[in-house]
Backbone as a ProteinNet text record, in pm:
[ID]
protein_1_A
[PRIMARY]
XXXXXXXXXXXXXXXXXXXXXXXXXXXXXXXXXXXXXXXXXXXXXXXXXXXXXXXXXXXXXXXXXXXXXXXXXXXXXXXXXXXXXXXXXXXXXXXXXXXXXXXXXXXXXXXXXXXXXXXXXXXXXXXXXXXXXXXXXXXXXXXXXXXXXXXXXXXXXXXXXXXXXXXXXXXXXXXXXXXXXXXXXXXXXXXXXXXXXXXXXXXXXXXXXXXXXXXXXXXXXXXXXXXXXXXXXXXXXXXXXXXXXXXXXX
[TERTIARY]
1304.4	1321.2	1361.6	1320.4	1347.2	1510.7	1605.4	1704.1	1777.8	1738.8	1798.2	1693.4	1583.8	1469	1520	1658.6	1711.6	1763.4	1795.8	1815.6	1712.3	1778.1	1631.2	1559.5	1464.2	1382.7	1422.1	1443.7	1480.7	1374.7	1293.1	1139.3	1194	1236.2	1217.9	1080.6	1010.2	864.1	802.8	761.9	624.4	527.9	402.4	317.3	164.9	55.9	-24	-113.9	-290	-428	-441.1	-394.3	-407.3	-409.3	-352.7	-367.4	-289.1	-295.5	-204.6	-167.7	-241.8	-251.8	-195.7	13.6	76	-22.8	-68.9	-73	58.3	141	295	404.9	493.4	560.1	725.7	826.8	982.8	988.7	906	937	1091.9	1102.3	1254.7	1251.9	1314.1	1291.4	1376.9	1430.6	1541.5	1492.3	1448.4	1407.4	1524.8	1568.3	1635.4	1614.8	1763.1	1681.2	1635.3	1543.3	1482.4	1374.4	1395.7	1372.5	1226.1	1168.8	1037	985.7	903.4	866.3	720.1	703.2	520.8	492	408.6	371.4	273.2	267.5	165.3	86.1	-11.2	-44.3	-196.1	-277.2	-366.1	-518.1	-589.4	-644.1	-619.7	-600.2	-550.8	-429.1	-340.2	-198.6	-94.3	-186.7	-60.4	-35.3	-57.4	4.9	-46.9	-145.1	-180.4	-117.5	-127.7	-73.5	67.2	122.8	239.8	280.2	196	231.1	130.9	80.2	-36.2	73.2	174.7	325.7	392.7	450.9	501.4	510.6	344.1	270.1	298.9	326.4	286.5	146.6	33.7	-148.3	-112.2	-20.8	15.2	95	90.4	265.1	322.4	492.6	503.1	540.7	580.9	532	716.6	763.2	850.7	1022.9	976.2	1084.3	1108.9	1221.1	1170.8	1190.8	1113.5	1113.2	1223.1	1270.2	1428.2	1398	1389.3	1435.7	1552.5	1666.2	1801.7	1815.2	1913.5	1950.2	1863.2	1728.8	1666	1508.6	1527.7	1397.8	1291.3	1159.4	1039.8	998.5	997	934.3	964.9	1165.8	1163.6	1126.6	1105.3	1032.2	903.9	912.1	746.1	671.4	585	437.2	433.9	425.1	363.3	474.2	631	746.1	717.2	726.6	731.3	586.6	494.3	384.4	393.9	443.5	482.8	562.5	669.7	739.6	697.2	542.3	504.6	401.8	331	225.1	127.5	46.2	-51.7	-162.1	-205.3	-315.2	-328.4	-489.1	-570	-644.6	-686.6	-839.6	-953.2	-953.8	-1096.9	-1025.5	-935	-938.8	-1040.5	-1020.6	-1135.1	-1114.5	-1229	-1230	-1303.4	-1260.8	-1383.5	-1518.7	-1636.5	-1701	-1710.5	-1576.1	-1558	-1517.2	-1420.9	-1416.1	-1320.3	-1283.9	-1195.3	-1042	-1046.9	-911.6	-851.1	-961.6	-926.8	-882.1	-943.1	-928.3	-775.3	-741	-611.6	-502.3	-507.7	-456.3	-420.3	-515.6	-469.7	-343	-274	-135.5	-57.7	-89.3	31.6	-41.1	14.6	-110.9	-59.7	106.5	156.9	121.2	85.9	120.6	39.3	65.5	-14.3	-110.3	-210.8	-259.2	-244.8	-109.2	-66.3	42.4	64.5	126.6	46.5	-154.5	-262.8	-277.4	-278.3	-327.3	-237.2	-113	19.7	24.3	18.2	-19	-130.9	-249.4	-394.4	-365.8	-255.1	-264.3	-102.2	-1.2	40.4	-11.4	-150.6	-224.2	-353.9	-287.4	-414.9	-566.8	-540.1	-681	-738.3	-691.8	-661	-810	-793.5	-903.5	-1011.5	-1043.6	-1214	-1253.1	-1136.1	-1186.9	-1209	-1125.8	-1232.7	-1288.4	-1359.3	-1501.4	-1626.8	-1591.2	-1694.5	-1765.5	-1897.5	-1941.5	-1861.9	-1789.1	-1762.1	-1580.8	-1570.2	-1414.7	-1410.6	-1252.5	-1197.4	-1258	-1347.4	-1461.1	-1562.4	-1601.1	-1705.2	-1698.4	-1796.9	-1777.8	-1837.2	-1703.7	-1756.9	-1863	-1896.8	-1982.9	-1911.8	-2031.8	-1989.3	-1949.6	-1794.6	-1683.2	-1672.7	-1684.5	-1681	-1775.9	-1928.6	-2041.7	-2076.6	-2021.2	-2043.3	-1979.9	-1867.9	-1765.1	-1757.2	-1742.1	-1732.1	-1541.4	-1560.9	-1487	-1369	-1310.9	-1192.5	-1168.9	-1248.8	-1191.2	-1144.1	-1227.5	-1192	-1058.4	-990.8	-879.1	-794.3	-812	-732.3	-736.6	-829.2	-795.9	-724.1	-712.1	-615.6	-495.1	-436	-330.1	-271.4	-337.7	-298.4	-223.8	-346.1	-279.9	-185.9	-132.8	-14.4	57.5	118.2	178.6	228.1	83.8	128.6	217	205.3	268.5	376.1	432.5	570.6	612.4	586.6	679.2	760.5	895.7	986.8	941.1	866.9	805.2	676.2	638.2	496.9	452	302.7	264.3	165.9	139.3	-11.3	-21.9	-185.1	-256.5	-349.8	-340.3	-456.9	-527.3	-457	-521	-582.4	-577.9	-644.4	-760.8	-785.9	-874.4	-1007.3	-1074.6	-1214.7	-1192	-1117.9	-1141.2	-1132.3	-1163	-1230.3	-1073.3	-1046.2	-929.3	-880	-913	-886.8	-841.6	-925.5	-841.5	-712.3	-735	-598.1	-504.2	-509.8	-388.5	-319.1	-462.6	-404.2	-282.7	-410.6	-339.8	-161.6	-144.8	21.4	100.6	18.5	80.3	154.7	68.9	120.2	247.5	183.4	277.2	399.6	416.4	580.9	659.5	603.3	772.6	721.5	638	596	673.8	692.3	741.8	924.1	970.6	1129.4	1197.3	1286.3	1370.8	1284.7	1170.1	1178.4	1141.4	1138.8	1109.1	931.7	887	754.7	750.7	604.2	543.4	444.2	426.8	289.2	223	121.6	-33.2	-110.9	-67.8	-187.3	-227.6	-318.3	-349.9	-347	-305.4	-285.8	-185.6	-116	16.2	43.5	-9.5	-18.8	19.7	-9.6	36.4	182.2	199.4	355.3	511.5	470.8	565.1	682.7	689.3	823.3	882.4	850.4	935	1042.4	1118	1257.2	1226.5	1166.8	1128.9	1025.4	966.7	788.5	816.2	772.1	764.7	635.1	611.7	518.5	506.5	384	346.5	222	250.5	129.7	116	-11.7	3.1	48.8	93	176.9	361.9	377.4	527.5	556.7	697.3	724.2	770.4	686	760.2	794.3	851.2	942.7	911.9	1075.4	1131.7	1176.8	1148.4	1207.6	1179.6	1216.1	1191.5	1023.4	974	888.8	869	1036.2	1068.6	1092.9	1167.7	1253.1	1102.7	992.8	881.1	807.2	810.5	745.7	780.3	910.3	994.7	960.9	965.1	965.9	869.4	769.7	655.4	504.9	471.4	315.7	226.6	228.8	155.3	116.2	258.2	265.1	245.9	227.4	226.3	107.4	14	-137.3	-173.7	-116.9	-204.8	-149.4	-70.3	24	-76.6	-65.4	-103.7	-334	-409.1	-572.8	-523.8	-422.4	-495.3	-410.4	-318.4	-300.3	-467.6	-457.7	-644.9	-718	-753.4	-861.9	-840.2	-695.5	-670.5	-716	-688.8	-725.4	-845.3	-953.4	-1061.3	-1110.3	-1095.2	-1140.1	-1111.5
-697.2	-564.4	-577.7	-450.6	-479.7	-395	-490.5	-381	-346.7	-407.9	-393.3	-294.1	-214.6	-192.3	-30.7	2.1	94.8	16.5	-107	-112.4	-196.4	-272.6	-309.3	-454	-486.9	-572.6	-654.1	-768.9	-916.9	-1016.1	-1042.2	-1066.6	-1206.8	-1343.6	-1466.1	-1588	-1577.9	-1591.8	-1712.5	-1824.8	-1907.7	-1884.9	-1878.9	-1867.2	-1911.7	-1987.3	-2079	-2096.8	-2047	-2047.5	-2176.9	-2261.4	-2387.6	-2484.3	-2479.9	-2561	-2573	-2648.7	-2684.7	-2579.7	-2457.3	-2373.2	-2237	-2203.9	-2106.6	-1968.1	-1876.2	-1728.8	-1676	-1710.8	-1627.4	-1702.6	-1691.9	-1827.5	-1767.6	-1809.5	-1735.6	-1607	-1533	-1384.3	-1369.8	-1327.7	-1304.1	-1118.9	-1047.4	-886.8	-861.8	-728.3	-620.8	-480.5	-480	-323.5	-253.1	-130.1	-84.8	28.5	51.1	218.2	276	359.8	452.8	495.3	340.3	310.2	286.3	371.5	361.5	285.3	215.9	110	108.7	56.9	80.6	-100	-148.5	-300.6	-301.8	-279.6	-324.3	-463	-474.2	-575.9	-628.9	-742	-765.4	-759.9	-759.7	-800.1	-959.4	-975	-1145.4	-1180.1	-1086.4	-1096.4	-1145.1	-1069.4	-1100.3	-972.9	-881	-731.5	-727.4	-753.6	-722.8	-854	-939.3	-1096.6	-1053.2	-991.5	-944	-864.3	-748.8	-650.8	-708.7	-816.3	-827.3	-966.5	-1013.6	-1087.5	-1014.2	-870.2	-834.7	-750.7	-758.4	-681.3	-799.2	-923.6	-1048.8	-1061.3	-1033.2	-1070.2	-1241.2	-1257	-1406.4	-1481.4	-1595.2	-1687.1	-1684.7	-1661.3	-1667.1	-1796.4	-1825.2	-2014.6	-2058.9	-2137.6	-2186	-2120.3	-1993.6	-1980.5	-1796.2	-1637.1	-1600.1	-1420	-1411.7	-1206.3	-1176.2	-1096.5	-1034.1	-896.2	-814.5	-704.4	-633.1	-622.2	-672.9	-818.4	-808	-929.4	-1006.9	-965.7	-1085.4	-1144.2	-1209.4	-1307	-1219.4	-1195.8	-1137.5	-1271.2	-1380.4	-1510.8	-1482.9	-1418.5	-1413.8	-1288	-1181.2	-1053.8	-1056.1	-1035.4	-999.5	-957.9	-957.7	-912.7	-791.1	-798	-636.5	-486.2	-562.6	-473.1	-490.3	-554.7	-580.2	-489.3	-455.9	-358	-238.8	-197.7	-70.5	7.1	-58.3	-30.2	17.4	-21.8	-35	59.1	127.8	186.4	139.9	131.1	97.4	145.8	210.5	292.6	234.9	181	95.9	185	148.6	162.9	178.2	88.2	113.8	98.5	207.4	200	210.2	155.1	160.4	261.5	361.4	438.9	426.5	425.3	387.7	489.9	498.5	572.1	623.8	718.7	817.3	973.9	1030.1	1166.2	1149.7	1268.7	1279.7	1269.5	1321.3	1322.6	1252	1143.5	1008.1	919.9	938.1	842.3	872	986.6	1026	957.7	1000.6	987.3	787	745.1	598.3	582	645.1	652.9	664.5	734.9	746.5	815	739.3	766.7	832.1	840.9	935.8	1077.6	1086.8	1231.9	1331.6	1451.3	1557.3	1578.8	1734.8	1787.1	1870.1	1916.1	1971.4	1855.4	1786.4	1660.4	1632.8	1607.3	1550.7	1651.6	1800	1914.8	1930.5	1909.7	1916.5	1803.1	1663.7	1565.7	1589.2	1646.8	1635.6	1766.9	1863	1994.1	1935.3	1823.1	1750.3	1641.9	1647.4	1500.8	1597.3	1711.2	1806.3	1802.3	1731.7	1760.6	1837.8	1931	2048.3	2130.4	2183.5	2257.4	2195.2	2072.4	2021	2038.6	1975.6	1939.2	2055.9	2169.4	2314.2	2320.9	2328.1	2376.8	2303.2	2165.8	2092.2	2198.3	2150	2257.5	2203	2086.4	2053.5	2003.5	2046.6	2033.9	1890.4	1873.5	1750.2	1699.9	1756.2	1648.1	1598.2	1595.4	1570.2	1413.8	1349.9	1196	1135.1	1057.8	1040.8	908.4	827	730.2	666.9	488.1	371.5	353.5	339.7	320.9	448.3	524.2	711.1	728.2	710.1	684.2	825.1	911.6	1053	1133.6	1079.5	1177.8	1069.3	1196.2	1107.6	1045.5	966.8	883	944.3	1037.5	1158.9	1188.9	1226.6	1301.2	1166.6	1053.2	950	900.8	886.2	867.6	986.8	1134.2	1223.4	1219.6	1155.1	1148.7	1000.3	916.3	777.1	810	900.9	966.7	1030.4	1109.6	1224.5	1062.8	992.9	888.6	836.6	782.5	734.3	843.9	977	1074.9	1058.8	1055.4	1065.1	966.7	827.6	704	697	806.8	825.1	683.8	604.3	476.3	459.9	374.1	455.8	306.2	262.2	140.4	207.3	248.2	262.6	173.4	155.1	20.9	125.6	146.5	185.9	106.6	67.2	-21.4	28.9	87	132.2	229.7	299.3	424.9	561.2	551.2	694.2	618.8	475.1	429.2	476	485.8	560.1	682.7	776.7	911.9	995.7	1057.5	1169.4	1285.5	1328.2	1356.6	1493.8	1585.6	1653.4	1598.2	1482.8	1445.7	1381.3	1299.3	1192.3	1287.4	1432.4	1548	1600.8	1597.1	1649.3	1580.3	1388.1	1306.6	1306.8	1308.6	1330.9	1396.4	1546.2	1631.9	1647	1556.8	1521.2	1396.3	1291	1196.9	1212.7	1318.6	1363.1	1385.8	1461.2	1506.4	1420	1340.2	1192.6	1085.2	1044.7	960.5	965.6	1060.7	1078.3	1034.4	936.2	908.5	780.7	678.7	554	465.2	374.8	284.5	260.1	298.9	319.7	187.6	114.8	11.6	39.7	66.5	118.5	50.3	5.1	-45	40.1	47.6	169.9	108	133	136.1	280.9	388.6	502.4	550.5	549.4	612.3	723.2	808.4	943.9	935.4	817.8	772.5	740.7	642	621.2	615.4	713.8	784.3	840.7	876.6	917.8	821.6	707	591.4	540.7	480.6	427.1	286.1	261.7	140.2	104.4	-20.5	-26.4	-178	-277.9	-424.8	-455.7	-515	-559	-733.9	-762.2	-885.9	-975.4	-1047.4	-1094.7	-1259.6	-1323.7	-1445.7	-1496.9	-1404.8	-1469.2	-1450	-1423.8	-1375	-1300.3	-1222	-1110.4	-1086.8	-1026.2	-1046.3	-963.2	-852.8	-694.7	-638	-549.5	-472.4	-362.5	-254.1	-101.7	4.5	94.8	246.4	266.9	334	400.2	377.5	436.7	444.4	305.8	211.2	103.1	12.5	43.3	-68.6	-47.4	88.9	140.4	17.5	-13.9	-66.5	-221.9	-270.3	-422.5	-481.4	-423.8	-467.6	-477.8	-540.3	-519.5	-509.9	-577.3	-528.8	-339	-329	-153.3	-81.5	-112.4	-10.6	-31	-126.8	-129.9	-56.6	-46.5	63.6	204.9	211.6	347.3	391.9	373	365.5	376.1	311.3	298.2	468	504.5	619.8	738.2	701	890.9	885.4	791.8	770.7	843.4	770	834.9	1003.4	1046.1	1168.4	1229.3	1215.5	1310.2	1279.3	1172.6	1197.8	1263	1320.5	1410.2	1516.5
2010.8	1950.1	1803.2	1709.1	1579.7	1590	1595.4	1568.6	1494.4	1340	1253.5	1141.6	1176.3	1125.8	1037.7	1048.6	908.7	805.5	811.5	722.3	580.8	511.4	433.9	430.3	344.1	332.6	260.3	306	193.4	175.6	70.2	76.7	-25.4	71.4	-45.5	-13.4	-84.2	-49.5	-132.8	-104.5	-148	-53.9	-128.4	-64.3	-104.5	-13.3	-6.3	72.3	35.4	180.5	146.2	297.8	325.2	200	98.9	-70.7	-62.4	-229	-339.1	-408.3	-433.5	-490.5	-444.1	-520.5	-445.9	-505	-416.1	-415	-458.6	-430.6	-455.8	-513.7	-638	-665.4	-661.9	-577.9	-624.2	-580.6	-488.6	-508.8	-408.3	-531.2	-450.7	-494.3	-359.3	-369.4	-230.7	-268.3	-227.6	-205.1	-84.1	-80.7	61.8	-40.2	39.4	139.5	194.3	331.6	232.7	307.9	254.6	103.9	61.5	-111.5	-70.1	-259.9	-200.3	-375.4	-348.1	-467.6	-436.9	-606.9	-612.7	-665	-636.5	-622.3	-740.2	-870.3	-980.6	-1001.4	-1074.6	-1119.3	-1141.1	-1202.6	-1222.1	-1091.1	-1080.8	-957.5	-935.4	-802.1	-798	-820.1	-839.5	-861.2	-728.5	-637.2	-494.1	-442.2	-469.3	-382.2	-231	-215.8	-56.7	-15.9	-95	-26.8	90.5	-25.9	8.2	115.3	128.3	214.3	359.1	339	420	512.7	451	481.5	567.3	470.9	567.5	711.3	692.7	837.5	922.8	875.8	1017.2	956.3	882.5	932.8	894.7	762.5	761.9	820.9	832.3	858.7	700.5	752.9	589.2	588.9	459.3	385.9	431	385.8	388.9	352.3	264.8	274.3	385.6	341.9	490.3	417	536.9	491.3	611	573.8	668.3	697.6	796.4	774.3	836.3	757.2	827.6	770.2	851.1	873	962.8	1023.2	1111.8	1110.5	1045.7	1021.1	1075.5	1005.2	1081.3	1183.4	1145.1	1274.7	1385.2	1428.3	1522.9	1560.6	1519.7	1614.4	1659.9	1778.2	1856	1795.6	1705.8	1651.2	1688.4	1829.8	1834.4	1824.8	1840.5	1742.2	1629.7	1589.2	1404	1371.2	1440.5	1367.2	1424.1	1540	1587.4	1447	1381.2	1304.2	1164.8	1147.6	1073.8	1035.9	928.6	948.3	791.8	815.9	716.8	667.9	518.9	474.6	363	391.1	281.1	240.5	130.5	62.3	129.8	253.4	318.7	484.1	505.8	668.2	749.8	872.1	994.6	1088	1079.5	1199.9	1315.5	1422	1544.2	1541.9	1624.8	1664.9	1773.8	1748.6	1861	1819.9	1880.3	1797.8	1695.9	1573.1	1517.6	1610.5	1702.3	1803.9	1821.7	1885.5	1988.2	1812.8	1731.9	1615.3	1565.6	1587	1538.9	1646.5	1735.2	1895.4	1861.2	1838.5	1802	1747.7	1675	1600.7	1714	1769.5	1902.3	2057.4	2109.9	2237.2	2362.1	2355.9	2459	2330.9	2259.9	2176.2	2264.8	2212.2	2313.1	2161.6	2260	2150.7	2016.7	2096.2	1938.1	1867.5	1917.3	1825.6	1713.1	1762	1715.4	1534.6	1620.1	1534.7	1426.2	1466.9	1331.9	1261.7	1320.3	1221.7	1136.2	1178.2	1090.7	987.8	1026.3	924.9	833.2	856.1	768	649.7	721.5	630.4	510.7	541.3	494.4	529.4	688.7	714.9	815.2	837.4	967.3	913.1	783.3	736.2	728.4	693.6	656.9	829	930.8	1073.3	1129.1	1094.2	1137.9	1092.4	993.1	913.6	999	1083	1143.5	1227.2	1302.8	1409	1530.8	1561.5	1686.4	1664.3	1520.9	1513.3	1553.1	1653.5	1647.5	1772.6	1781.2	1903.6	1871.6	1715	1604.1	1581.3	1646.3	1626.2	1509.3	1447.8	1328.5	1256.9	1389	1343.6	1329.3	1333.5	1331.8	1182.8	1190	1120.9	983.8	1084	1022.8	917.3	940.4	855.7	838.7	936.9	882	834.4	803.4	723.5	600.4	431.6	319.4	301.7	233.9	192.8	208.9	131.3	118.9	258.6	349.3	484.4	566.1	590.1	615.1	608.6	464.5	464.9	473	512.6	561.1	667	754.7	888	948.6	880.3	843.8	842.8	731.9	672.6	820.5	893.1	1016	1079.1	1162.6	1243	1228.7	1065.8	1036.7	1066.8	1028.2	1063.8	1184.1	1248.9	1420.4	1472.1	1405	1438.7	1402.6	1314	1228.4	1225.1	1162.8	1106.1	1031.8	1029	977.7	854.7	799.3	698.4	698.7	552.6	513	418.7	434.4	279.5	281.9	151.2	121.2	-0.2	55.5	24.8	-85.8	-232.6	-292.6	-191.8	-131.8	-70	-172.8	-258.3	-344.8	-467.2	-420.5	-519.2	-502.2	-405.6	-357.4	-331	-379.1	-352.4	-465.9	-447.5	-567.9	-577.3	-701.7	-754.8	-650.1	-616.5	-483.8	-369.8	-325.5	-177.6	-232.3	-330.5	-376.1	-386.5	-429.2	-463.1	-292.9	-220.2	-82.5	-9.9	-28.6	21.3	-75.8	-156.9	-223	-172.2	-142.9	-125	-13.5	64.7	188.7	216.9	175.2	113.9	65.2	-38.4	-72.5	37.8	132	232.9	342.8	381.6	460.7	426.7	330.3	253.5	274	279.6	288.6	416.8	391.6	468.9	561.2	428.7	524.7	405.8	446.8	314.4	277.1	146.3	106.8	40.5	20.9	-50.6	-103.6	-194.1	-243	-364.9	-345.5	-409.7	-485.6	-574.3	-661.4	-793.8	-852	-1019.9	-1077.7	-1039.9	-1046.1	-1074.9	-1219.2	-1242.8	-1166.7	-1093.7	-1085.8	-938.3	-909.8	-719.7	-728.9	-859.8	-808.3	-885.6	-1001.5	-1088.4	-1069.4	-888.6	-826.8	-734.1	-742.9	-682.2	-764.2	-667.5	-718.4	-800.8	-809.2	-870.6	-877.3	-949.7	-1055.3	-1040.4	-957.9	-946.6	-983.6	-1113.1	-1180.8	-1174.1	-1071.9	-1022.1	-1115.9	-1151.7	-1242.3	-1215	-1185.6	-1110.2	-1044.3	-947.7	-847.8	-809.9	-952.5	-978.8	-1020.2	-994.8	-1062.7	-1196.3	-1220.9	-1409.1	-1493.9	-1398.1	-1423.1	-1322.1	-1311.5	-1221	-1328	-1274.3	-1313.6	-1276	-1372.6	-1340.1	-1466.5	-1432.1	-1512.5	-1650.1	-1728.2	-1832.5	-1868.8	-1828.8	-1860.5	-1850.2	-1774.5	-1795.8	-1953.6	-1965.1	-2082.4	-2195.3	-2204.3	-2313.3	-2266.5	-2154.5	-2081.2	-2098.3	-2013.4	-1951.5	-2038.3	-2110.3	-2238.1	-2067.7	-1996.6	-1915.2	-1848.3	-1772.9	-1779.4	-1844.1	-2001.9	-2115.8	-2151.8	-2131.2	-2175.6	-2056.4	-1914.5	-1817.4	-1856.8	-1863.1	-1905.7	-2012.4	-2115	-2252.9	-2218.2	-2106.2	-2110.2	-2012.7	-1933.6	-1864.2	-1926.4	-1997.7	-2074.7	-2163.6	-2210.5	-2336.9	-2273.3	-2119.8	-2019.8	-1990.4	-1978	-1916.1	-2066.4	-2243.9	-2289.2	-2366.9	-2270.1	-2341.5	-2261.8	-2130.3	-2066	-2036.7
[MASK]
++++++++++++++++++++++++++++++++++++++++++++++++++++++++++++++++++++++++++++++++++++++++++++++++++++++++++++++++++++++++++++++++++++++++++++++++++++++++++++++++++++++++++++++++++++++++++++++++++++++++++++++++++++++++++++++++++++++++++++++++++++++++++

């Protein structure tokens, strides 16, 4: 059992695919209850490395991730991901209905458990507009619903799974500026009262977190707030600095 899983994350990390060559060098990191932090950095930097650690998908390297006080090695896999909930960039949906795809998050849930999660994830409205609603199967690996509803119906399941640990994974990178607003909108009062990890290149995703861990080859090479990277980080301030450009050349 995870039974230390309120309190927080102690992440001291080398890390290495079968080489000489560390993916991760020193990360040493403190995430606390409820604290929600955004994971920056180059492509190839290490962010999924990371969160992809502290799902268990890796063994971690030699040194150890805590949550609590107790080593992830020793928790059961399949506690340590119960605990957990996860929204990538390109989640997988089965080919079955919208329902059953939701229902995956939690599988004693009833049906209105299903319907209040999907009208929390803002996706209550597109799934009525269907002709067959939430019995509308969405194809092999949801080939019939676009990109945006896809991950609003991702978004519902996590809901449903209420985890009290979220990672999102570059979840608003393939979607078009409407769903990414829904998906937030939802996200803000989702987000309260568990500890968030978040993956974005999107100032606009993670401007209200408690902290900005800026990863570059492997290591971390600033920690802050928003403001305090502005001043730190030449990295943060050349992204800061290419998307206000982008926001007023458009």
């Amino acid at each position: 059992m995870v039974k230390t899983i309120e309190n927080k994350y102690i992440i001291q990390e080398d890390f290495s695919y079968n080489g000489p060559d560390k993916i991760l060098s020193n990360i040493n990191l403190n995430i606390k209850n409820n604290e929600k932090i955004a994971i920056l950095g180059p492509t190839g930097a290490g962010k999924s490395t990371i969160v992809h650690l502290l799902a268990g998908f890796y063994e971690p390297g030699q040194r150890s991730i805590f949550i609590g006080g107790q080593n992830i090695k020793d928790i059961p896999l399949h506690q340590l991901r119960k605990h957990i909930g996860i929204v990538s960039q390109e989640d997988f949906l089965f080919s079955t209905t919208i329902y059953d795809n939701i229902k995956i998050g939690n599988r004693k849930a009833s049906k209105n458990d299903v319907i209040n999660a999907s009208k929390l994830a803002n996706a209550y409205k597109f799934i009525q507009s269907l002709p067959q609603k939430f019995d509308t199967v969405v194809g092999e690996a949801g080939e019939f619903l676009s990109g945006g509803q896809r991950q609003l119906i991702c978004l519902a399941r996590l809901i449903l799974k209420d985890p009290p640990i979220l990672i999102l994974d570059e979840p608003t990178s393939a979607i078009d500026s409407r769903t990414e607003r829904l998906m937030q909108e939802s996200l803000n009062t989702f987000l309260r009262e568990r500890i968030s990890i978040i993956i974005s290149h999107r100032l606009s995703t993670i401007l209200n977190v408690e902290k900005i861990v800026i990863l570059e080859n492997g290591y971390i090479s600033a920690i802050g707030t928003h403001e305090e990277l502005l001043n730190r980080s030449g990295f943060y301030r050349k992204i800061f600095t290419n998307q206000v450009k982008s926001i007023m050349e458009k």
